[in-house]
RODREN-259695 format. One record per residue (C-alpha): residue number from 1; x, y, z. Coordinates in nm, 4 decimals. Layout:
! RODREN-259695
<rec resi="NUM" u="X" v="Y" w="Z"/>
...
END
This chain:
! RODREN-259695
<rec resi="1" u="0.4837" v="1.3200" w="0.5291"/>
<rec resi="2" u="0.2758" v="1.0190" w="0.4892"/>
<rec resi="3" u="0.3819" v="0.7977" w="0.1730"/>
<rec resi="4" u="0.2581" v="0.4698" w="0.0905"/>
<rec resi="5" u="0.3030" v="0.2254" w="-0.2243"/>
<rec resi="6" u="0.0829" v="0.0754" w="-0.3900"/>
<rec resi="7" u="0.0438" v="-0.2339" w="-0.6826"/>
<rec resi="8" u="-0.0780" v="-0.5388" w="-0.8018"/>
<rec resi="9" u="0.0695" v="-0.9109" w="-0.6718"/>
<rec resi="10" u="0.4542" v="-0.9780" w="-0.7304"/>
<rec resi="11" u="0.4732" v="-0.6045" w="-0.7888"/>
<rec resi="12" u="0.7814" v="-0.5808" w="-0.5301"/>
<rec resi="13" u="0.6945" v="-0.3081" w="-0.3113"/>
<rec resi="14" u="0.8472" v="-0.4366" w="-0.0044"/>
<rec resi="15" u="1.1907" v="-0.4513" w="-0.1496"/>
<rec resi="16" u="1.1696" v="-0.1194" w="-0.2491"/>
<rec resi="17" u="1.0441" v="0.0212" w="0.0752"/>
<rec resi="18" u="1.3321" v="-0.0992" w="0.2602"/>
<rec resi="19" u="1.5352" v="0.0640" w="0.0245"/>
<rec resi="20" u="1.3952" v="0.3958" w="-0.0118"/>
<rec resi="21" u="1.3618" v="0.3810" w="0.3745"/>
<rec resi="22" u="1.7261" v="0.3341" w="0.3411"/>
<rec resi="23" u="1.8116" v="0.6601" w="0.1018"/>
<rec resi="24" u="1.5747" v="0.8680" w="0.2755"/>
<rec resi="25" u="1.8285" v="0.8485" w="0.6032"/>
<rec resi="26" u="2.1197" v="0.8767" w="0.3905"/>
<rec resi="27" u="1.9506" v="1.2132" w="0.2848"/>
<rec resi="28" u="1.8914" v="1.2832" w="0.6641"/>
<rec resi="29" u="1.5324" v="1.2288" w="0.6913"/>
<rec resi="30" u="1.3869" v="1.0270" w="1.0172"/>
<rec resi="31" u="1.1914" v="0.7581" w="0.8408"/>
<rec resi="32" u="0.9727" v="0.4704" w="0.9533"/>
<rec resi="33" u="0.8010" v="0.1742" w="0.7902"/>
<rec resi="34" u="0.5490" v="-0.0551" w="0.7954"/>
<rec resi="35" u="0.2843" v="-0.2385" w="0.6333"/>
<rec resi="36" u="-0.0546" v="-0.3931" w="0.5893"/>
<rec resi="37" u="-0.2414" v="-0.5657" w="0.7397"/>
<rec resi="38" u="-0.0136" v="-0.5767" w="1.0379"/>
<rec resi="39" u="0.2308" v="-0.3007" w="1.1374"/>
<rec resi="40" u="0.1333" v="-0.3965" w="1.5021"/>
<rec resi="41" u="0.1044" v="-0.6784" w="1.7755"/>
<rec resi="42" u="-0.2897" v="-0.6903" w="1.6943"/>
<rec resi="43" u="-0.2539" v="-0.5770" w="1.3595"/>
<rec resi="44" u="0.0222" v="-0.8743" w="1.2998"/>
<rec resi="45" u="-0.2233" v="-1.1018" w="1.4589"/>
<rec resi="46" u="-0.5193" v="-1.0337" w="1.2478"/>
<rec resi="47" u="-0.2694" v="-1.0466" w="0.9020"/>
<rec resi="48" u="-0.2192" v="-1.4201" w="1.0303"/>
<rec resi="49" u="-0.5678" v="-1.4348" w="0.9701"/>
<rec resi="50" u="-0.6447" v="-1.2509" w="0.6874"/>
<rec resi="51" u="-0.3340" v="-1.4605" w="0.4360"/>
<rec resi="52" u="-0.3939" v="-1.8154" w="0.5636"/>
<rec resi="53" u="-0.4690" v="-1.9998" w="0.2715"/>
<rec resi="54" u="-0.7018" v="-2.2608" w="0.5030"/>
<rec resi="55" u="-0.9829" v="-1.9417" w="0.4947"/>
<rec resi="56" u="-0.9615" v="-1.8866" w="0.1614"/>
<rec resi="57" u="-1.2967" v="-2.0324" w="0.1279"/>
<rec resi="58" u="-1.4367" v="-1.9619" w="0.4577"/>
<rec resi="59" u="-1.3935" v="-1.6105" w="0.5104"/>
<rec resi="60" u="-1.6845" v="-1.3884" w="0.3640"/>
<rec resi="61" u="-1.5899" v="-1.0283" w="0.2126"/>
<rec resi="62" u="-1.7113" v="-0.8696" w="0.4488"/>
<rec resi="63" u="-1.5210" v="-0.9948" w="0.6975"/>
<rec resi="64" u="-1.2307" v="-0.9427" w="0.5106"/>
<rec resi="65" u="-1.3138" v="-0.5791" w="0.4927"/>
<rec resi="66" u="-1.3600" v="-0.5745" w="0.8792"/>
<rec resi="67" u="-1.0422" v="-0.7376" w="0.9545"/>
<rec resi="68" u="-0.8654" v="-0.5347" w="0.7150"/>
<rec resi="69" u="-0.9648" v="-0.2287" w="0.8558"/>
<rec resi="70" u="-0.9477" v="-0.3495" w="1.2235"/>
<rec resi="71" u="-0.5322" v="-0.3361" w="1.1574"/>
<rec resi="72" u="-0.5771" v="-0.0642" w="0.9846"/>
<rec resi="73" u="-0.7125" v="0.1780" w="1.2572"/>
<rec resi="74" u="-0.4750" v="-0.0203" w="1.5081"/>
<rec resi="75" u="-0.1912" v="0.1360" w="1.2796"/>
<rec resi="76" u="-0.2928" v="0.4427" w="1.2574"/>
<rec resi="77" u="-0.3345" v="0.5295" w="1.5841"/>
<rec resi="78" u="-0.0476" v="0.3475" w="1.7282"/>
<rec resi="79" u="0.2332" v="0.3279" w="1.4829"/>
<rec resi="80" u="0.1694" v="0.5955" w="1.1928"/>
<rec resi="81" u="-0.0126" v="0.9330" w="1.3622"/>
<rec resi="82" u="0.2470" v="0.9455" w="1.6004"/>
<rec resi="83" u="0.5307" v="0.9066" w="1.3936"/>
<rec resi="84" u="0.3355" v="1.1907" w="1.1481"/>
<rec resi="85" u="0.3679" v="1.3985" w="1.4828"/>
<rec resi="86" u="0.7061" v="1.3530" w="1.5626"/>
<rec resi="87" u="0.7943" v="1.4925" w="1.1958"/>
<rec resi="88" u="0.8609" v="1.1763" w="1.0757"/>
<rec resi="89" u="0.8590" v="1.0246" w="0.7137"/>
<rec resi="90" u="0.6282" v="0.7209" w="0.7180"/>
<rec resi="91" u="0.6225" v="0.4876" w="0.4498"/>
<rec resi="92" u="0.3352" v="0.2370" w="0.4545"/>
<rec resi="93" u="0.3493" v="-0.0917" w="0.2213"/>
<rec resi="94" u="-0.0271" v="-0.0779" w="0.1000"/>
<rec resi="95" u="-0.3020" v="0.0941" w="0.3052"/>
<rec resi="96" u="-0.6399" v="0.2418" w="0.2314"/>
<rec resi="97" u="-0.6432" v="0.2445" w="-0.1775"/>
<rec resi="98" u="-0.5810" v="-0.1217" w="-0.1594"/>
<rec resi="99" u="-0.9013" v="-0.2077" w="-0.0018"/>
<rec resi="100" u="-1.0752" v="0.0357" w="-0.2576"/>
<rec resi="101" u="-0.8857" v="-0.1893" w="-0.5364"/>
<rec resi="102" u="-0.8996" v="-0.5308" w="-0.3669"/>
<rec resi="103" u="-1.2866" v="-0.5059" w="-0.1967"/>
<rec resi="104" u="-1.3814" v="-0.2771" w="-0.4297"/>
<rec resi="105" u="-1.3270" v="-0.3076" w="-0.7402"/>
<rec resi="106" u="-1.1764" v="-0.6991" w="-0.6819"/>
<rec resi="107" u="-1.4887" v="-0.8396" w="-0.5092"/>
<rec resi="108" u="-1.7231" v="-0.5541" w="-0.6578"/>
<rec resi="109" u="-1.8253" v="-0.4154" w="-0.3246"/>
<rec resi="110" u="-1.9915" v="-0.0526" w="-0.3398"/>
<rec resi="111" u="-1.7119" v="0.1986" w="-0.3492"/>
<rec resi="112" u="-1.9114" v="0.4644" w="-0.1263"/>
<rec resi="113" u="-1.9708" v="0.2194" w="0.1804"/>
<rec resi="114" u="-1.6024" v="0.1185" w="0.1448"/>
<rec resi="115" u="-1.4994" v="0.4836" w="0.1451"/>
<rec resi="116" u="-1.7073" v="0.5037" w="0.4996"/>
<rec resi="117" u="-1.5452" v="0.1885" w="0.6596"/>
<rec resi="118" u="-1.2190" v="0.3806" w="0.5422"/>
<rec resi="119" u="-1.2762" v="0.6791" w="0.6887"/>
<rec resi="120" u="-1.3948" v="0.5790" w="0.9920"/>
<rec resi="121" u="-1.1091" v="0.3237" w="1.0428"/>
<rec resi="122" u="-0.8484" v="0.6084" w="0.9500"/>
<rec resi="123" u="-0.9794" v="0.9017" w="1.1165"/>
<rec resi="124" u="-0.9405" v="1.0331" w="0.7537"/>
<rec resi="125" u="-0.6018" v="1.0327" w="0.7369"/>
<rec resi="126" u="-0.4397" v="1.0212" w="0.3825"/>
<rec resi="127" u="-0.0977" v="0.9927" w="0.2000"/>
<rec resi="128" u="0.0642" v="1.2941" w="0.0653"/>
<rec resi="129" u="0.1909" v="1.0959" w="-0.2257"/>
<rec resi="130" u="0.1296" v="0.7260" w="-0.3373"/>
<rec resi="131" u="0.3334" v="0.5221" w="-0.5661"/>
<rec resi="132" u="0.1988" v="0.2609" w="-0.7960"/>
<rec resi="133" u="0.4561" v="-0.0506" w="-0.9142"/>
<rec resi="134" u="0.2920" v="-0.1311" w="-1.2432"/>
<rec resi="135" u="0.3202" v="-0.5148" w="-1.3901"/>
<rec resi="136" u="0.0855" v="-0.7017" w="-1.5142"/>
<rec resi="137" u="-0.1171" v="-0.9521" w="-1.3444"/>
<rec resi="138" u="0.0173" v="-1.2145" w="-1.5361"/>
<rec resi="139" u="0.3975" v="-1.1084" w="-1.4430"/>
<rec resi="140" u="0.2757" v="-0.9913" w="-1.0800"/>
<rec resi="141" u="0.1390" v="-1.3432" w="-1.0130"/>
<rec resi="142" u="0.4136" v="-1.5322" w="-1.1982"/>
<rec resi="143" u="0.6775" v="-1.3606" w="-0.9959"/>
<rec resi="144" u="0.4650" v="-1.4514" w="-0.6659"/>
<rec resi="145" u="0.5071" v="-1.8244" w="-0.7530"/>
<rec resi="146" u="0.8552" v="-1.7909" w="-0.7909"/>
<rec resi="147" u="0.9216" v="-1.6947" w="-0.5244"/>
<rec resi="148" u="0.7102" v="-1.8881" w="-0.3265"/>
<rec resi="149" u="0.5281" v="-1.6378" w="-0.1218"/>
<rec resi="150" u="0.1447" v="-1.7097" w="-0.1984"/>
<rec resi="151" u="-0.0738" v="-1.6506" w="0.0039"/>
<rec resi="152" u="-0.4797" v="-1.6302" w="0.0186"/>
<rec resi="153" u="-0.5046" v="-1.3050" w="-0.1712"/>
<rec resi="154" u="-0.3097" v="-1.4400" w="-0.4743"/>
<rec resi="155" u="-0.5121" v="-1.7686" w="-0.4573"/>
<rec resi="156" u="-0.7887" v="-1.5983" w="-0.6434"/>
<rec resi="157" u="-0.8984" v="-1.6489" w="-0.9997"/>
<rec resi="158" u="-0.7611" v="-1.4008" w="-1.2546"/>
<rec resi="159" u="-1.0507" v="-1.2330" w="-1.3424"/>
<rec resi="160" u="-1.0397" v="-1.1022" w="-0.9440"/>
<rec resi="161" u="-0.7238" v="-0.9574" w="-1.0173"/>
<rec resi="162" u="-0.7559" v="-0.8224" w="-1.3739"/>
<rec resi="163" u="-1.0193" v="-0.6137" w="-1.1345"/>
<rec resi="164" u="-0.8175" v="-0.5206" w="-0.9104"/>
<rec resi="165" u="-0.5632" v="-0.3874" w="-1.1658"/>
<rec resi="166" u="-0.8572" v="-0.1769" w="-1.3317"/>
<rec resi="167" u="-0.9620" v="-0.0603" w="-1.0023"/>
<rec resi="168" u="-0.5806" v="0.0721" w="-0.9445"/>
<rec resi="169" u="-0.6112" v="0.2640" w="-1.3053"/>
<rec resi="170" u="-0.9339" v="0.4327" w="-1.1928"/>
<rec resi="171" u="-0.8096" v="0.5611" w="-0.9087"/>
<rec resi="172" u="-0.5087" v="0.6606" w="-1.0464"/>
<rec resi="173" u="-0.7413" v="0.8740" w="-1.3068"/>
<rec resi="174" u="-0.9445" v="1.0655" w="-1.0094"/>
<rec resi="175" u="-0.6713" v="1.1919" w="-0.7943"/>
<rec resi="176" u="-0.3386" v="1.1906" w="-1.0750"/>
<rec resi="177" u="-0.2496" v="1.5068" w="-0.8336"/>
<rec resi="178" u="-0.1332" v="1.2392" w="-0.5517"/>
<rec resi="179" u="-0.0080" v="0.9214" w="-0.7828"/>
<rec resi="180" u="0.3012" v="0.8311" w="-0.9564"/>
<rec resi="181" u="0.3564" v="0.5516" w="-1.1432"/>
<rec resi="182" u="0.6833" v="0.3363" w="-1.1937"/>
<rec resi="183" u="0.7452" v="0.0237" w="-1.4234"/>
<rec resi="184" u="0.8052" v="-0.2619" w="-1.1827"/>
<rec resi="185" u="0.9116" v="-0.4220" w="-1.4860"/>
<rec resi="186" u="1.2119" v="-0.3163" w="-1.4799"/>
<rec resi="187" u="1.5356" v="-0.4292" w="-1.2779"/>
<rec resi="188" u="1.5314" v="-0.4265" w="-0.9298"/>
<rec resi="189" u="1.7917" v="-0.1544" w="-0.8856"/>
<rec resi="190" u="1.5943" v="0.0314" w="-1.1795"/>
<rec resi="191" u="1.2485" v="0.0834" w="-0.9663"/>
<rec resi="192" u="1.3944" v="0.1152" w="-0.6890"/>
<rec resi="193" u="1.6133" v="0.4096" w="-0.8039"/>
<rec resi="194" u="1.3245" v="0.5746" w="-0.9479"/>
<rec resi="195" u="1.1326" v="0.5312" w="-0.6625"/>
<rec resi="196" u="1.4307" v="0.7194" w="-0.4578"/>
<rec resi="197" u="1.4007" v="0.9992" w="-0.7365"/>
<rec resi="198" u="1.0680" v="1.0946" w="-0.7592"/>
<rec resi="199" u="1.0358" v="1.0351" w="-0.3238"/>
<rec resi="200" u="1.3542" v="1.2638" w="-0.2287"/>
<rec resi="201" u="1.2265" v="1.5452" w="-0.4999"/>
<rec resi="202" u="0.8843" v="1.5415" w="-0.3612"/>
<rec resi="203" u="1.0230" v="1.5556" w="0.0078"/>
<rec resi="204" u="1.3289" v="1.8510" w="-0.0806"/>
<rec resi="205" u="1.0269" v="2.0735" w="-0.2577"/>
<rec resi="206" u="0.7767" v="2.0282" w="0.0254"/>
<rec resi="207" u="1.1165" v="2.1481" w="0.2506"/>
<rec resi="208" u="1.1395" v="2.4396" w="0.0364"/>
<rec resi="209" u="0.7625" v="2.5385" w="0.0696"/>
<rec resi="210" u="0.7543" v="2.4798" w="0.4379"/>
<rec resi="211" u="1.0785" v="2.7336" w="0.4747"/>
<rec resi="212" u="0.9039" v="2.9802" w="0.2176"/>
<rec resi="213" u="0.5833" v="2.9340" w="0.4658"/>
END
């Protein structure tokens, strides 16, 4: 199964990913993580890239769409398809919703040659389930300040990301089927034990229709 979270800046995501990662083996799952951009020697490389705040005004959209998915099918192909094929659980911080949100709806680029560059970078490969860390931009970027891990995406104005946000809410609306959404205003331990909830009970029923199968 093929899980990845989702949400705005400062939303905490990879926090909870370790830990989830961390139930999921307690429940006796084989589980692997990663993230984007990066995931992989080349993919790690071309993150370097992508977050160095010296580009910020340098780097055109759509080469930020290239590089993005230039990790992206890197990932796939190396790291996450052949984890998928060894029956493990994969759980991806951010993948192809996030350049829908970010390119998309952020910088206004059309959605349908987006969802080409996607598909073609992905082979069409999709989550099973995504989870969404709700918070507010204003929170979200506060939080990133904090604790002192900006980078080039958060360096935009907040207009870009009150997009972004609205762009997360519209996809949300056309596939609800594959979405969940969790507070990330809550305590730590609070989202992340949600997250663990809703995550094992999706897993234990897909078990159960796999042995009824």
């Amino acid at each position: 199964m093929f899980i990845t979270l989702e949400g705005p800046e400062g939303s905490g995501k990879t926090s909870v990913i370790l830990k989830l990662a961390e139930r999921l083996r307690q429940e006796g799952f084989e589980v692997l993580t990663t993230r984007e951009p990066g995931g992989t020697d080349i993919g790690d490389e071309v993150r370097a890239v992508i977050m160095d705040l010296k580009h910020k005004d340098r780097m055109s959209t759509r080469s930020e769409i290239l590089l993005f998915q230039a990790s992206r099918a890197q990932l796939v192909e190396e790291v996450i398809h052949p984890a998928l094929n060894e029956g493990k659980v994969v759980l991806c911080d951010r993948y192809a919703d996030s350049t829908l949100a970010y390119q998309g709806y952020g910088h206004e680029i059309d959605l349908h040659v987006l969802r080409q560059i996607i598909e073609f970078a992905t082979g069409g490969l999709q989550p099973d389930l995504t989870l969404f860390l709700d918070i507010s931009v204003e929170e979200g970027l506060q939080r990133r300040g904090d604790d002192g891990g900006w980078n080039r995406m958060d360096d935009y104005e907040q207009a870009f990301h009150q997009r972004v946000y609205k762009g997360y809410m519209e996809l949300i609306r056309e596939e609800p089927q594959r979405w969940e959404i969790v507070l990330a205003t809550q305590s730590p331990d609070q989202v992340a034990a949600q997250v663990e909830h809703i995550v094992v009970n999706f897993l234990k029923k897909h078990k159960r229709k796999i042995a009824k199968s």
